[in-house]
C-alpha positions in Angstrom: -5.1 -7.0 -21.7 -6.3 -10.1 -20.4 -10.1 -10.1 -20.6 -12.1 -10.1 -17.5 -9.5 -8.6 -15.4 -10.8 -5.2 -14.0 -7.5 -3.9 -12.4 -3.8 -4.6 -11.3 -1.3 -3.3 -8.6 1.4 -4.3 -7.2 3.0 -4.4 -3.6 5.8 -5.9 -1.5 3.4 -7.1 0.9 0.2 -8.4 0.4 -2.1 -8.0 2.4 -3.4 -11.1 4.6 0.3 -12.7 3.5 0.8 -13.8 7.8 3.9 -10.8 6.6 4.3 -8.0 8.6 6.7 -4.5 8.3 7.3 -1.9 10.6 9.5 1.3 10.6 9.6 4.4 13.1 8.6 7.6 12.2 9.3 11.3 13.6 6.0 13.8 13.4 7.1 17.5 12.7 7.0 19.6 15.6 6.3 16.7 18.2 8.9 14.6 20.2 9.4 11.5 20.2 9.7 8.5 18.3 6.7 6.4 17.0 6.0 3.1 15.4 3.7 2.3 12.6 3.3 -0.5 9.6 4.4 -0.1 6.5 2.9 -1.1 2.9 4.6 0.3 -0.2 1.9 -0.3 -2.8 1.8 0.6 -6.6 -0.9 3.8 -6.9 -3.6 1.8 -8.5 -3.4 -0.5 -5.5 -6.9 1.0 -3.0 -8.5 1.2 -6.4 -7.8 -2.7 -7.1 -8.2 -3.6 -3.9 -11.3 -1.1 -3.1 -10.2 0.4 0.0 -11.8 3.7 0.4 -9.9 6.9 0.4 -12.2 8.7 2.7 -10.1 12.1 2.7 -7.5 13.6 0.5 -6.2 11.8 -2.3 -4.4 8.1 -2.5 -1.1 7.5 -3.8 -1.0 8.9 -7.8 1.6 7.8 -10.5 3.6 11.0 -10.3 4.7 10.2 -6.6 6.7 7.6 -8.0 9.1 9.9 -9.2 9.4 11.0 -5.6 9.3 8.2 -3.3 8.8 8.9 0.0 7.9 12.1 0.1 4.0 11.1 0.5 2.1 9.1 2.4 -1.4 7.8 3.0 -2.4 6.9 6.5 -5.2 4.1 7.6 -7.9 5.2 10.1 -6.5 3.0 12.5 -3.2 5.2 11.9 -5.2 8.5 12.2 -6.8 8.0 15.6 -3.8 7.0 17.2 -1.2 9.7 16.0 -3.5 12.3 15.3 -6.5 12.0 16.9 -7.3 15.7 17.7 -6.8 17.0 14.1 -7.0 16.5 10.8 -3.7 14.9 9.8 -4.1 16.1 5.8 -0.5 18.1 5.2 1.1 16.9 7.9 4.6 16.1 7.9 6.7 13.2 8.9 10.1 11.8 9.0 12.5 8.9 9.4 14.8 10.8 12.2 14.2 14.3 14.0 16.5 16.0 11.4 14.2 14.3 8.6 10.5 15.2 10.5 9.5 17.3 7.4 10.7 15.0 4.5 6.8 13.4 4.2 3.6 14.8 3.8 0.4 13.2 4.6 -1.6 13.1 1.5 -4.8 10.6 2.1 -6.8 8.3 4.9 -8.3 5.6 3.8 -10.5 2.6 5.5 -8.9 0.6 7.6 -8.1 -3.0 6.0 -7.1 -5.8 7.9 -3.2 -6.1 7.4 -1.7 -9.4 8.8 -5.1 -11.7 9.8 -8.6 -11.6 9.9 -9.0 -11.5 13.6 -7.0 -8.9 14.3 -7.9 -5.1 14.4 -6.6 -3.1 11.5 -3.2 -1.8 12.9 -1.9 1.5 12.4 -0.7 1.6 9.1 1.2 4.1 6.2 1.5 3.8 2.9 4.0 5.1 0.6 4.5 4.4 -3.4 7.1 1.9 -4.2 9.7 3.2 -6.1 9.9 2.0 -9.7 12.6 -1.3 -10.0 11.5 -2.2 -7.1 12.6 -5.4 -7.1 10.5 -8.5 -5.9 7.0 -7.2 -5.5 3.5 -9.0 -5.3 1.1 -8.1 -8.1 -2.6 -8.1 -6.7 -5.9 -8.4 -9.8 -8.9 -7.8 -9.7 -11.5 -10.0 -11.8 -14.5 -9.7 -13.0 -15.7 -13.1 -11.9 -14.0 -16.0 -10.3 -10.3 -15.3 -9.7 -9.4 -18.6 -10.1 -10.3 -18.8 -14.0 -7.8 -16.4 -14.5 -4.7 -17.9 -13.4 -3.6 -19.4 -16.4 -4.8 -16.6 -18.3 -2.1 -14.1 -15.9 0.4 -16.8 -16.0 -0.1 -16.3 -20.2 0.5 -12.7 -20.0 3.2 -12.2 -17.5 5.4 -14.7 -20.0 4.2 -12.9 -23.2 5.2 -9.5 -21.4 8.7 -11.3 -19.8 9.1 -14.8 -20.0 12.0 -14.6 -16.9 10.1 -13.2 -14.6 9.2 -15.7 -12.1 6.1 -16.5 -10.7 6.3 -18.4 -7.5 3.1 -18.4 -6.4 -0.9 -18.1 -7.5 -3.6 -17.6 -4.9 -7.0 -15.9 -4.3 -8.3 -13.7 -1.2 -11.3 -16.3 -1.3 
């Protein structure tokens, strides 16, 4: 509702933050365990952020109701676990037994996740689950972002004035 600002999402991670998170993943039907980072994003988040989805679909409000059970993978993510194939469908887990519990719904462009001068790592996201507790909410503006601190500051307390906001800064 505040004027000027285009779009909002939220994360636990932003990106950029210096923050990194990792889990270990099991692909259906191959061996082995692998290694990837982790963002659990709200759906509107490529949209806010204007990452790409350059196949499939991105993360949609009705996977919130299922967490987990989607996933969108970077480029970065794609060439190294799937680099033969198109990865669209394929399923994924947090153990052998669990290999099918994910399917792979989206790729998207590869972002930088933890620094500029670092190669986009291979990277998943999944929805965050509604409640999720402490989370990062990312705007997008029409101008400046820093005219609309005050103005976000404004609406946050209007909405809830005990949330806490512990900190304001721009990707600029």
């Amino acid at each position: 509702s505040v004027p000027g600002v285009r779009s909002v999402a939220y994360t636990r991670v932003p990106l950029l933050a210096g923050s990194r998170s990792t889990t270990s993943f099991h692909i259906q039907g191959r061996p082995g365990e692998n290694s990837i980072h982790i963002m659990n994003t709200s759906p509107e988040f490529f949209a806010t952020l204007e990452i790409p989805v350059v196949m499939g679909r991105g993360l949609l409000e009705q996977d919130v109701k299922t967490p987990g059970t989607v996933a969108v993978l970077n480029e970065a993510a794609v060439k190294k676990f799937f680099p033969d194939m198109n990865p669209i469908g394929a399923r994924f887990g947090s153990s052998p037994e669990e290999a099918g519990k994910t399917e792979i719904v989206g790729i998207i462009r590869d972002t930088k996740y933890t620094s500029l001068r670092e190669p986009a790592p291979p990277t998943m996201y999944q929805v965050i689950p509604a409640r999720a507790g402490l989370v990062t909410v990312v705007v997008r503006t029409a101008s400046d972002p820093a005219n609309f601190m005050e103005a976000v500051r404004k609406a946050v307390r209007k909405v809830d004035p005990d949330v806490p906001i512990t900190g304001m800064t721009t990707q600029t």
